[in-house]
mmCIF file as gemmi writes it, N, C-alpha and C atoms, coordinates in Angstrom:
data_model
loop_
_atom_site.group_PDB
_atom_site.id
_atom_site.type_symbol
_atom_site.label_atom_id
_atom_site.label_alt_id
_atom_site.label_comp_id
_atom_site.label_asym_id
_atom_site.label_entity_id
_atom_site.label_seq_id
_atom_site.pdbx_PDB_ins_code
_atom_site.Cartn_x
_atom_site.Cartn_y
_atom_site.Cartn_z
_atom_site.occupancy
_atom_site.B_iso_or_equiv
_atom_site.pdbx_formal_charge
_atom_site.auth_seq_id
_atom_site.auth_asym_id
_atom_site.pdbx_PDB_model_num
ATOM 1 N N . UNK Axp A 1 ? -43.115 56.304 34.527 1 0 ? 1 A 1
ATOM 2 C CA . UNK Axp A 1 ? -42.578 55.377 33.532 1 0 ? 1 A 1
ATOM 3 C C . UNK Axp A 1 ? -41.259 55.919 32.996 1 0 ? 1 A 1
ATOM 4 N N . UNK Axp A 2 ? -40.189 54.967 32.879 1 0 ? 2 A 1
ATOM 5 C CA . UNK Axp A 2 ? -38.984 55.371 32.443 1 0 ? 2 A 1
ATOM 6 C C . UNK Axp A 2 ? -38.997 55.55 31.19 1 0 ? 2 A 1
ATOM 7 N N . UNK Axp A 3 ? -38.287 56.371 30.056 1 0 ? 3 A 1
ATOM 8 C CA . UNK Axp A 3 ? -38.398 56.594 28.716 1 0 ? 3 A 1
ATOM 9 C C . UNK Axp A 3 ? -37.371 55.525 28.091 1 0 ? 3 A 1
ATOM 10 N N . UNK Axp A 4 ? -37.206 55.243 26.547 1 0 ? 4 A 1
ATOM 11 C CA . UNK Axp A 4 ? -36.573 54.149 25.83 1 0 ? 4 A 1
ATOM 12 C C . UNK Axp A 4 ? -34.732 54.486 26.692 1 0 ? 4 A 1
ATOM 13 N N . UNK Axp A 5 ? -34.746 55.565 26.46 1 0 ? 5 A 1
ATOM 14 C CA . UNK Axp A 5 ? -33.515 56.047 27.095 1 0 ? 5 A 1
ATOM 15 C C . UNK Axp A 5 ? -32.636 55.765 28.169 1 0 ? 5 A 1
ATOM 16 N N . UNK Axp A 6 ? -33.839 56.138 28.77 1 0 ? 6 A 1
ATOM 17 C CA . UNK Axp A 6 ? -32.995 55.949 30.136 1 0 ? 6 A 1
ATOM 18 C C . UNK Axp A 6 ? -32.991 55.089 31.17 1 0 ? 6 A 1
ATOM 19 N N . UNK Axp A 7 ? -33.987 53.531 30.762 1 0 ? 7 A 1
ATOM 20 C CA . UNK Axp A 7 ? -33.598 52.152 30.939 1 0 ? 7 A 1
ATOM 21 C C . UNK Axp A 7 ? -32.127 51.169 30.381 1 0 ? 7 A 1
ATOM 22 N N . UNK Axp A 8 ? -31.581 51.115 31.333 1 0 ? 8 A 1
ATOM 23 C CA . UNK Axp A 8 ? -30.595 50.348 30.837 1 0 ? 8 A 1
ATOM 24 C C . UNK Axp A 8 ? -30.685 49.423 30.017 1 0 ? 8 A 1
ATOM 25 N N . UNK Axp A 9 ? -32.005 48.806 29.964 1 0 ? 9 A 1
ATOM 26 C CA . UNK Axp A 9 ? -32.338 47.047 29.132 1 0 ? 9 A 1
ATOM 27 C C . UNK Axp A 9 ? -32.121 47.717 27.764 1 0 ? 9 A 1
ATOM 28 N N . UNK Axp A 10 ? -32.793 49.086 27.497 1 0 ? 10 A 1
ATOM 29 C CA . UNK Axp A 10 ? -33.406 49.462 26.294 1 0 ? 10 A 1
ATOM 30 C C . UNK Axp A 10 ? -32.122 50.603 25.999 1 0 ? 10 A 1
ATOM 31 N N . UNK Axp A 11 ? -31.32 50.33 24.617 1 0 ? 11 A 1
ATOM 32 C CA . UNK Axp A 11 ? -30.245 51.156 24.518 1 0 ? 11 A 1
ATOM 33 C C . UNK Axp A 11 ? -30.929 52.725 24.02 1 0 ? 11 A 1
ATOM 34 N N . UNK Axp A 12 ? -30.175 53.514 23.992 1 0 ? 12 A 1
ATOM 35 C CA . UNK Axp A 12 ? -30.448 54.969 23.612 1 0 ? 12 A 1
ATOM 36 C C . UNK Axp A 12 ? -30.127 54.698 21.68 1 0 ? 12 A 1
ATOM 37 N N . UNK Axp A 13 ? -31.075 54.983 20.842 1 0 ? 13 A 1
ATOM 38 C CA . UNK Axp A 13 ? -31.289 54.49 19.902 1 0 ? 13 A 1
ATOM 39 C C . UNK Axp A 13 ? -30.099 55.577 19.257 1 0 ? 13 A 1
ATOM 40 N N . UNK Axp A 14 ? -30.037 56.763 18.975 1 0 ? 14 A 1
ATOM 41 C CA . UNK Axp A 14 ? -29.082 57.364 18.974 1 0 ? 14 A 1
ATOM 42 C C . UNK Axp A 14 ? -27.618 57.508 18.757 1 0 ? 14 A 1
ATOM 43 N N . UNK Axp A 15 ? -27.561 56.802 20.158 1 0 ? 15 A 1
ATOM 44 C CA . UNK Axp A 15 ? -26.091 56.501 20.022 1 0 ? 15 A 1
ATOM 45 C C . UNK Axp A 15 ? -25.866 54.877 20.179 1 0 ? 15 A 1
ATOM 46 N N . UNK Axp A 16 ? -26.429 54.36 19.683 1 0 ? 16 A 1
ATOM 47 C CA . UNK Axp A 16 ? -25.919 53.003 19.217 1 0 ? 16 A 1
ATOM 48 C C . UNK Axp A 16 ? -24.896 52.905 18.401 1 0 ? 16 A 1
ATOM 49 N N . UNK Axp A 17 ? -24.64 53.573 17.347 1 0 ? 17 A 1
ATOM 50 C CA . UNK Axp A 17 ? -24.252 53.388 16.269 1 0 ? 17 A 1
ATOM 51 C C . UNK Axp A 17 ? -23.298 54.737 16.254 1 0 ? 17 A 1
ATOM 52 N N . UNK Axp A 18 ? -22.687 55.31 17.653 1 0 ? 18 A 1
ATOM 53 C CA . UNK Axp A 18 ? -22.145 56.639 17.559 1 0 ? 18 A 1
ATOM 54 C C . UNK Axp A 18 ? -20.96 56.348 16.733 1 0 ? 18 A 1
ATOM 55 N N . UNK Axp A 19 ? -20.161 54.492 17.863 1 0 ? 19 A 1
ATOM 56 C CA . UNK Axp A 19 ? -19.119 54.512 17.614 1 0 ? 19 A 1
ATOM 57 C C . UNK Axp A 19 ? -18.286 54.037 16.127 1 0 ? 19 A 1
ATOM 58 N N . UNK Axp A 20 ? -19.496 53.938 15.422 1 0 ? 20 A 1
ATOM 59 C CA . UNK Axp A 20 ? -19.329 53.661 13.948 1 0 ? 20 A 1
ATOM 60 C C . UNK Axp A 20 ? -18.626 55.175 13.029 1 0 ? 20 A 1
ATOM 61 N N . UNK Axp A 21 ? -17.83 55.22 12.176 1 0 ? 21 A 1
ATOM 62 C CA . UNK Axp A 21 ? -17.487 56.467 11.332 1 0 ? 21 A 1
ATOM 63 C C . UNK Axp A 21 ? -18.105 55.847 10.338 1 0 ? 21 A 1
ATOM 64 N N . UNK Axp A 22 ? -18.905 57.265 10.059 1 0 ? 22 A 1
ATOM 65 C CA . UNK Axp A 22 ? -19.414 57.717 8.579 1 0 ? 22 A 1
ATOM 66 C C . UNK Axp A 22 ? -18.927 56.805 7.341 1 0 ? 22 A 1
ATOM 67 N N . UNK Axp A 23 ? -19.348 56.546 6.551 1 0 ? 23 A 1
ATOM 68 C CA . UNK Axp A 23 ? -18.583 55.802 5.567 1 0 ? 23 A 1
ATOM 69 C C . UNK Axp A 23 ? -18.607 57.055 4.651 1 0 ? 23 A 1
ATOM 70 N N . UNK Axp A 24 ? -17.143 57.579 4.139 1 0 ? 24 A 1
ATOM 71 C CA . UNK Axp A 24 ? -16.681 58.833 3.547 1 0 ? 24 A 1
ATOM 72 C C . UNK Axp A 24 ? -17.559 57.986 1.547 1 0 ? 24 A 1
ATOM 73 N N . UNK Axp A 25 ? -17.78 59.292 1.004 1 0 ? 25 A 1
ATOM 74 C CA . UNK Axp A 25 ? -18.457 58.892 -0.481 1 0 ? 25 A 1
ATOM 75 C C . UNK Axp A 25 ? -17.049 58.067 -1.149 1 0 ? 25 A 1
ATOM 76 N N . UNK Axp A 26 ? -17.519 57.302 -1.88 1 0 ? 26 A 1
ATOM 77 C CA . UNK Axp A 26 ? -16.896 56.713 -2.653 1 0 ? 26 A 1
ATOM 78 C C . UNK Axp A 26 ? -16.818 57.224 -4.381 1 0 ? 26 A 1
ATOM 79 N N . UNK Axp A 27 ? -15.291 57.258 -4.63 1 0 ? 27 A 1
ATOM 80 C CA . UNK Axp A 27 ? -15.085 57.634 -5.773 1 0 ? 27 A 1
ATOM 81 C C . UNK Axp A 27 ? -15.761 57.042 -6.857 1 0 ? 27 A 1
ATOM 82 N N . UNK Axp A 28 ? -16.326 57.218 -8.033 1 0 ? 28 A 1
ATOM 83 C CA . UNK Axp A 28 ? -16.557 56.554 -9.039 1 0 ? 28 A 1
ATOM 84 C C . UNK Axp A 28 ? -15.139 56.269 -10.046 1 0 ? 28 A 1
ATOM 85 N N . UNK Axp A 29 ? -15.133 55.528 -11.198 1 0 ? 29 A 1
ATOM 86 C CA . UNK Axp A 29 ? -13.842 55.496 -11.642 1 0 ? 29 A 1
ATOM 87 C C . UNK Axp A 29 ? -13.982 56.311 -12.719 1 0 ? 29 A 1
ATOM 88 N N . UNK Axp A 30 ? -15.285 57.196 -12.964 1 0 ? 30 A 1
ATOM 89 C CA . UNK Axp A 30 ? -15.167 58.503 -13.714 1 0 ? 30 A 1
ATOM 90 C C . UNK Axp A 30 ? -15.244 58.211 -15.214 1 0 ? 30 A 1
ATOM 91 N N . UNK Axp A 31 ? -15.443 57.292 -15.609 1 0 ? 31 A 1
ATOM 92 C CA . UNK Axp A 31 ? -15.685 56.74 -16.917 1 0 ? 31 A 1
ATOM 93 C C . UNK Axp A 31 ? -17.027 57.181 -17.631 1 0 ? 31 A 1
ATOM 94 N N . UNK Axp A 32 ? -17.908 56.76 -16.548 1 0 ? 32 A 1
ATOM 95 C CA . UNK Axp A 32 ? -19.695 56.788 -16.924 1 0 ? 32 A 1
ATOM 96 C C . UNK Axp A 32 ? -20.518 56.277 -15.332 1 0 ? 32 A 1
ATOM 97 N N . UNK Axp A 33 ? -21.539 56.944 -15.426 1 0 ? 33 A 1
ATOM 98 C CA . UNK Axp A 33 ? -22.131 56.597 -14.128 1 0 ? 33 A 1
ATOM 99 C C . UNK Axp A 33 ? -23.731 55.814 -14.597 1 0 ? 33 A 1
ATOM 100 N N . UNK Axp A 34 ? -24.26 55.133 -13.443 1 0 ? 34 A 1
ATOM 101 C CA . UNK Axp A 34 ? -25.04 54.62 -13.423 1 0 ? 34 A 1
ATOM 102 C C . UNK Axp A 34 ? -26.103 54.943 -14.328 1 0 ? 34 A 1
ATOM 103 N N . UNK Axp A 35 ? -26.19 56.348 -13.919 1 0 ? 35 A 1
ATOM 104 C CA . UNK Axp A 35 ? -27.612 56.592 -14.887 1 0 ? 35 A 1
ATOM 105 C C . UNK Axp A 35 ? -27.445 56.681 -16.367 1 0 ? 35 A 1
ATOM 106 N N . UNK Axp A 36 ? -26.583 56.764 -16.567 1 0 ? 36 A 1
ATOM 107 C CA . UNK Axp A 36 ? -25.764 56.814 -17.824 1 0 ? 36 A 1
ATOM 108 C C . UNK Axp A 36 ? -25.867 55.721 -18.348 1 0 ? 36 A 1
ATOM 109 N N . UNK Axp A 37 ? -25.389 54.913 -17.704 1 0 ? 37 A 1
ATOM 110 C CA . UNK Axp A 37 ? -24.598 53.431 -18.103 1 0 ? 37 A 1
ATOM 111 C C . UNK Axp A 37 ? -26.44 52.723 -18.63 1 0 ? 37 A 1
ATOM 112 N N . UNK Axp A 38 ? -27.292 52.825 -17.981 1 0 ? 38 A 1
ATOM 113 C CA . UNK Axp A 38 ? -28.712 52.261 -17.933 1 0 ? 38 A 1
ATOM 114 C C . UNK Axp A 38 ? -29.042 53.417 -19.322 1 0 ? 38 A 1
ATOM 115 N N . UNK Axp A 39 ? -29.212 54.548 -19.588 1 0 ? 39 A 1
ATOM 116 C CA . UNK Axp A 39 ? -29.993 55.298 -20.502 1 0 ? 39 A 1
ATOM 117 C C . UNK Axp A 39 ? -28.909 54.385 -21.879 1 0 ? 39 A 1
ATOM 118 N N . UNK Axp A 40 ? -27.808 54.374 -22.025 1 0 ? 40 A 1
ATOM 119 C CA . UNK Axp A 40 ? -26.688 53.667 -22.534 1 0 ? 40 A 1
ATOM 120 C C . UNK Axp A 40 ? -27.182 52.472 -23.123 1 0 ? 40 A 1
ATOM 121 N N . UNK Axp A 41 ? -27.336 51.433 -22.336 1 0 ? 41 A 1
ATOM 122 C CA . UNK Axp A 41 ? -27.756 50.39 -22.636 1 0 ? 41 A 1
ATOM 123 C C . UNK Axp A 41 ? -29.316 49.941 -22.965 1 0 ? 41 A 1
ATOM 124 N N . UNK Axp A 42 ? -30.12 50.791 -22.817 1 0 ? 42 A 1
ATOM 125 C CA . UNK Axp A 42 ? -31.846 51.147 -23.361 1 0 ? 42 A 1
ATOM 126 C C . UNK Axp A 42 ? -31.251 51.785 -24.818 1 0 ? 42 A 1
ATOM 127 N N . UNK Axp A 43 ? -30.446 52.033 -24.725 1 0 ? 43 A 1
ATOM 128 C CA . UNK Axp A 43 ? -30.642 52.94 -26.381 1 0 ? 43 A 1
ATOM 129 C C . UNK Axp A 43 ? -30.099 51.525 -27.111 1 0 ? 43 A 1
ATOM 130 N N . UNK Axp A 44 ? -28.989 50.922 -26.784 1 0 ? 44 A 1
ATOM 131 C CA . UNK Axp A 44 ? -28.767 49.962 -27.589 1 0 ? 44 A 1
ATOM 132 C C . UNK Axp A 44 ? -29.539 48.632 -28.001 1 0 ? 44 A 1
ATOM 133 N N . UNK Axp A 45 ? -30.378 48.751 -27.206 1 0 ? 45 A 1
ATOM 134 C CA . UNK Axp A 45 ? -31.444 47.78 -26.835 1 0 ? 45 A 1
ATOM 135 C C . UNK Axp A 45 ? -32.888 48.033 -27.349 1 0 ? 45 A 1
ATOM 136 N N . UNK Axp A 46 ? -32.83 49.324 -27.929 1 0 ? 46 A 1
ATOM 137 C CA . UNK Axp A 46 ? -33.831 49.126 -28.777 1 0 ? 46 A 1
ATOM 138 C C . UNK Axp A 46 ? -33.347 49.357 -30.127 1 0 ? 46 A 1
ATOM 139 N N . UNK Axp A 47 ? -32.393 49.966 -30.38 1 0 ? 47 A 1
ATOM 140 C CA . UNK Axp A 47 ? -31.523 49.577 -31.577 1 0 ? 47 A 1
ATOM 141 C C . UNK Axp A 47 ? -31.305 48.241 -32.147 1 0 ? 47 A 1
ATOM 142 N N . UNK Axp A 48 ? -31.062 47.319 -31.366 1 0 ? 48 A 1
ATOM 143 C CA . UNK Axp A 48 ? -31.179 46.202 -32.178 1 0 ? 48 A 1
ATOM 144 C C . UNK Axp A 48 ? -32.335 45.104 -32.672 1 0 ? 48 A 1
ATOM 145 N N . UNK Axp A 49 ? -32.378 44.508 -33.447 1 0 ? 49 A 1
ATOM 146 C CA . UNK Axp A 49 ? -33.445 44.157 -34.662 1 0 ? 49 A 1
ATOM 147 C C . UNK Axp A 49 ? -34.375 42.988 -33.994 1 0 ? 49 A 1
ATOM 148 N N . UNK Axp A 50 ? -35.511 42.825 -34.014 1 0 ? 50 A 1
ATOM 149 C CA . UNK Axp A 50 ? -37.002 41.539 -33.459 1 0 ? 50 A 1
ATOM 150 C C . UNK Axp A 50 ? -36.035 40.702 -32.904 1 0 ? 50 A 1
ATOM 151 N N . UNK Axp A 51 ? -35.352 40.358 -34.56 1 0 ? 51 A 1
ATOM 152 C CA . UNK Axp A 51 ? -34.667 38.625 -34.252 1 0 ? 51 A 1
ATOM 153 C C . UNK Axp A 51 ? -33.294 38.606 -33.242 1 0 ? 51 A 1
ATOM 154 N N . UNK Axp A 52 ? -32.727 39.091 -33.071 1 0 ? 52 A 1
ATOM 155 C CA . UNK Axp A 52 ? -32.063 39.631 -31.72 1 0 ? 52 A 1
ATOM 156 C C . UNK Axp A 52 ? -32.407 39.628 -30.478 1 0 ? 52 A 1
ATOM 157 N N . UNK Axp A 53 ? -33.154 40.534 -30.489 1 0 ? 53 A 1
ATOM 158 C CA . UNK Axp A 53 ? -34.056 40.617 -29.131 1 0 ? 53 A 1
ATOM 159 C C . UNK Axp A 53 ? -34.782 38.946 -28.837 1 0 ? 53 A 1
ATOM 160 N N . UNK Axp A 54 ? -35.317 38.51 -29.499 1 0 ? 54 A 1
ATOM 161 C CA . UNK Axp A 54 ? -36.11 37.573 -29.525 1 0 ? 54 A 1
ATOM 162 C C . UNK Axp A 54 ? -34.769 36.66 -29.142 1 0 ? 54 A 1
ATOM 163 N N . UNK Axp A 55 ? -33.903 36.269 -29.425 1 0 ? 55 A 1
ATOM 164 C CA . UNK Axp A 55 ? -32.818 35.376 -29.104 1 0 ? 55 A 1
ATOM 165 C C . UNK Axp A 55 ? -32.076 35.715 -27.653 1 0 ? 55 A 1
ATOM 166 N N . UNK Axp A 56 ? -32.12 36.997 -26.671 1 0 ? 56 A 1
ATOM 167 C CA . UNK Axp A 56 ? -31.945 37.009 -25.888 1 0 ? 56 A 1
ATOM 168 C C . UNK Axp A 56 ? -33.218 36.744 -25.135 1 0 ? 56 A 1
ATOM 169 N N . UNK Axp A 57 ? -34.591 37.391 -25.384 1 0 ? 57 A 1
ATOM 170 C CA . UNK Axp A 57 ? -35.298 37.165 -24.576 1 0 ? 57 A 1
ATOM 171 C C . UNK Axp A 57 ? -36.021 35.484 -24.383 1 0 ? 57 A 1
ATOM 172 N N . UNK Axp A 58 ? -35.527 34.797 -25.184 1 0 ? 58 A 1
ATOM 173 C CA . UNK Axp A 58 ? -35.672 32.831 -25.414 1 0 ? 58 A 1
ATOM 174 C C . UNK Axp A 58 ? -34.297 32.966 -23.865 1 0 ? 58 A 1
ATOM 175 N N . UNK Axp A 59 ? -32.998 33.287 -24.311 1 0 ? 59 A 1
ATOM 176 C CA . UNK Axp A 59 ? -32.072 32.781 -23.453 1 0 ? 59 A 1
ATOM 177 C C . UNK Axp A 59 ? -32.351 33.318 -22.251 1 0 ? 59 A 1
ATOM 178 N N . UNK Axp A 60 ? -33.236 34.581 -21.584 1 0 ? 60 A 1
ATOM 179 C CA . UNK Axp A 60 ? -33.625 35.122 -20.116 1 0 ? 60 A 1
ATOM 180 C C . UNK Axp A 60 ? -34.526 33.798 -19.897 1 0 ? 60 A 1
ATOM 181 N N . UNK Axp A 61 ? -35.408 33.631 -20.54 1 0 ? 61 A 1
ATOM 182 C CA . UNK Axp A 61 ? -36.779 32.501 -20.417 1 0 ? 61 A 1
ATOM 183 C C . UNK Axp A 61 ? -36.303 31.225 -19.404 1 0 ? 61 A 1
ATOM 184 N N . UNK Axp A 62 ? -35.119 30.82 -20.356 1 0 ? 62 A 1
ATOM 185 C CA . UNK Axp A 62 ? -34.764 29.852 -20.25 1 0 ? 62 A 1
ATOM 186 C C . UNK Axp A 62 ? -33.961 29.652 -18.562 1 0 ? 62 A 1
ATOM 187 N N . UNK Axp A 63 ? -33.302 30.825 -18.665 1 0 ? 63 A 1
ATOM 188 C CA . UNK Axp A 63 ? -32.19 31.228 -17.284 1 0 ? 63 A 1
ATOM 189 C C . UNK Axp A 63 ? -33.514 31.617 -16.24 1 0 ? 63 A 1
ATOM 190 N N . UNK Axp A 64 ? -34.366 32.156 -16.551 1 0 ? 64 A 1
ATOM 191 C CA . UNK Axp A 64 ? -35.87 31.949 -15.096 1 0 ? 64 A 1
ATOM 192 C C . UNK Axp A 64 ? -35.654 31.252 -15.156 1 0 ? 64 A 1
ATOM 193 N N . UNK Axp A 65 ? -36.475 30.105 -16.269 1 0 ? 65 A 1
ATOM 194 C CA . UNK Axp A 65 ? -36.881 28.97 -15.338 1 0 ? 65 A 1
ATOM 195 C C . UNK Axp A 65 ? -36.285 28.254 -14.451 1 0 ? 65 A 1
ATOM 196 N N . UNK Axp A 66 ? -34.568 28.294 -15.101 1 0 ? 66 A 1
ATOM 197 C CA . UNK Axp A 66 ? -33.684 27.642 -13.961 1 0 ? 66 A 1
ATOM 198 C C . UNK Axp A 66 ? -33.423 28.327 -12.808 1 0 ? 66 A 1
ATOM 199 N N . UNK Axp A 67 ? -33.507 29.585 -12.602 1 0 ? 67 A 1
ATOM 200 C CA . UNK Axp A 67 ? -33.834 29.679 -11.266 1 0 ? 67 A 1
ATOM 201 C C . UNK Axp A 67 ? -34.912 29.513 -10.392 1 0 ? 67 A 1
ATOM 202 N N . UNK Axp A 68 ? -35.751 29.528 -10.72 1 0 ? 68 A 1
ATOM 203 C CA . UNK Axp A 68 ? -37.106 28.894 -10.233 1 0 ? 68 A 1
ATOM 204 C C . UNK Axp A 68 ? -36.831 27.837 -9.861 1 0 ? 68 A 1
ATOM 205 N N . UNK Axp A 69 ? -36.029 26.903 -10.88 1 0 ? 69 A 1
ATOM 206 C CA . UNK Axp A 69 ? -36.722 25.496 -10.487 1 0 ? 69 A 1
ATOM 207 C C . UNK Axp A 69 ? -34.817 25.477 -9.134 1 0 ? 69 A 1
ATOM 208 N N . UNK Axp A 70 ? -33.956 25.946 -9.451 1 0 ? 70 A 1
ATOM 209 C CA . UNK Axp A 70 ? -32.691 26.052 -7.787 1 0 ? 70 A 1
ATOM 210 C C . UNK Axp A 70 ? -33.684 26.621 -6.466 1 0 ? 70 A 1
ATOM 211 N N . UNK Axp A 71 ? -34.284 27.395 -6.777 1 0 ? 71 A 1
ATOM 212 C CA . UNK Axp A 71 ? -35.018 28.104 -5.918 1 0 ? 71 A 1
ATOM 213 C C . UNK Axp A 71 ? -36.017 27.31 -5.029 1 0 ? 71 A 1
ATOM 214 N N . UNK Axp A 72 ? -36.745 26.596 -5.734 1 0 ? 72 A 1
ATOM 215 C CA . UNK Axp A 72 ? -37.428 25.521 -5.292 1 0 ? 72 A 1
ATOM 216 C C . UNK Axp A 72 ? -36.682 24.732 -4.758 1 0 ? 72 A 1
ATOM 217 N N . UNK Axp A 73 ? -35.711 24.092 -5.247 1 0 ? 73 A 1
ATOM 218 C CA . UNK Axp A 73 ? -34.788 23.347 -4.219 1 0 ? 73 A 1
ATOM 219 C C . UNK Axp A 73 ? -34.648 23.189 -3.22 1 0 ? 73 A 1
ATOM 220 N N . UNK Axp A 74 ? -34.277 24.556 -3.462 1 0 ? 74 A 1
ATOM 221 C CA . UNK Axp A 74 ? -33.26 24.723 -2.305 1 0 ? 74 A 1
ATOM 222 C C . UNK Axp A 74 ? -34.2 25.072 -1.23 1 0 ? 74 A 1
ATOM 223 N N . UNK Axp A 75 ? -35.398 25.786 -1.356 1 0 ? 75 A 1
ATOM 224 C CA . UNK Axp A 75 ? -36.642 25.559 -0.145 1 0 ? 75 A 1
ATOM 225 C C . UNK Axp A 75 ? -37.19 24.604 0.149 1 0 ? 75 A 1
ATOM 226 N N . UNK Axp A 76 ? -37.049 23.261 -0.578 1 0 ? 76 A 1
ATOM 227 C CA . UNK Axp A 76 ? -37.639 22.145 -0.019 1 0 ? 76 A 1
ATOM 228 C C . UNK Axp A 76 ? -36.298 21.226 0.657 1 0 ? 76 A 1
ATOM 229 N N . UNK Axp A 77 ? -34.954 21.713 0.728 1 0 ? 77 A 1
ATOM 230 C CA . UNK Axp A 77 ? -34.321 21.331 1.169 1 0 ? 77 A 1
ATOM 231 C C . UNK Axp A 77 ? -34.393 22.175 2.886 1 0 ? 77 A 1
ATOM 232 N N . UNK Axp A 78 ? -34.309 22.998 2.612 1 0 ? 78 A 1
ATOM 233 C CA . UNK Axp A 78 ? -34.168 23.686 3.763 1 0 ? 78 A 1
ATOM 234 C C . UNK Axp A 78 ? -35.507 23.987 4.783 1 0 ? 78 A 1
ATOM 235 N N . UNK Axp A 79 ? -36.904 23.435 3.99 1 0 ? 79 A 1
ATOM 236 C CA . UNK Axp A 79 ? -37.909 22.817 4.896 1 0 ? 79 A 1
ATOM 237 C C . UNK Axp A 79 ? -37.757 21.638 5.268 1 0 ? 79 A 1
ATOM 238 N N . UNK Axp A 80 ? -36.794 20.344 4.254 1 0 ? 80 A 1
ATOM 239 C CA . UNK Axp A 80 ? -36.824 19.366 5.352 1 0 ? 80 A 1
ATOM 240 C C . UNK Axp A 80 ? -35.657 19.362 6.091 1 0 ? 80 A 1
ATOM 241 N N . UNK Axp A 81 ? -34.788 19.985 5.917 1 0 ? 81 A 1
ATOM 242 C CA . UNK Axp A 81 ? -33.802 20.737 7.23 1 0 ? 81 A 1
ATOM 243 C C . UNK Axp A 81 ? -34.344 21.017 8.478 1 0 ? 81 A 1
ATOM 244 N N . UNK Axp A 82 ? -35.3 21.44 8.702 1 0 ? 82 A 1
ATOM 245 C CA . UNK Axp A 82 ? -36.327 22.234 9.717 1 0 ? 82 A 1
ATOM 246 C C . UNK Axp A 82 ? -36.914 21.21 10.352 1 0 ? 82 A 1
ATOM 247 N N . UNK Axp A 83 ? -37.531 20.312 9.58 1 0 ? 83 A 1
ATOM 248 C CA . UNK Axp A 83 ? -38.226 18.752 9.997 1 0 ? 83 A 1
ATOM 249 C C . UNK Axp A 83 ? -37.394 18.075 10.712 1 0 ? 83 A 1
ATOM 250 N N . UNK Axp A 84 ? -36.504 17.841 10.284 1 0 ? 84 A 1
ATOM 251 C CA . UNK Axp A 84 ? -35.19 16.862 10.727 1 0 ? 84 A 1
ATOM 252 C C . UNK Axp A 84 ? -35.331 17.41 11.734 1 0 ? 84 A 1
């Protein structure tokens, strides 16, 4: 039996992707980093008062449901896409 390799049908998994370069790290813009930016915004977020919170978490409520209900849509569009 021939191995994944050394069938022509079946590429050498390896070097598929030899002729790709590395993607070199990317700079941050050195301000604040991620983990930061998240511990950052948890502190301010429990800093502010019920009735606050409560007025963003009404306006998230509200922004689900509307995606739910695009979401749905757009899958019953694109099941009767499929039908057609």
């Amino acid at each position: 039996a021939k191995l994944l390799g050394q069938n022509p049908s079946f590429p050498n998994f390896q070097n598929v992707n030899a002729h790709k370069k590395k993607r070199s790290h990317r700079k941050t813009h050195g301000k604040i980093g991620f983990a930061q930016m998240a511990k950052h915004i948890g502190q301010a977020w429990k800093k502010l008062d019920d009735c606050t919170q409560s007025l963003f978490e009404a306006e998230a409520q509200k922004d689900k449901a509307r995606y739910i209900k695009e979401i749905q849509e757009y899958n019953a569009e694109i099941k009767s896409r499929k039908e057609t």
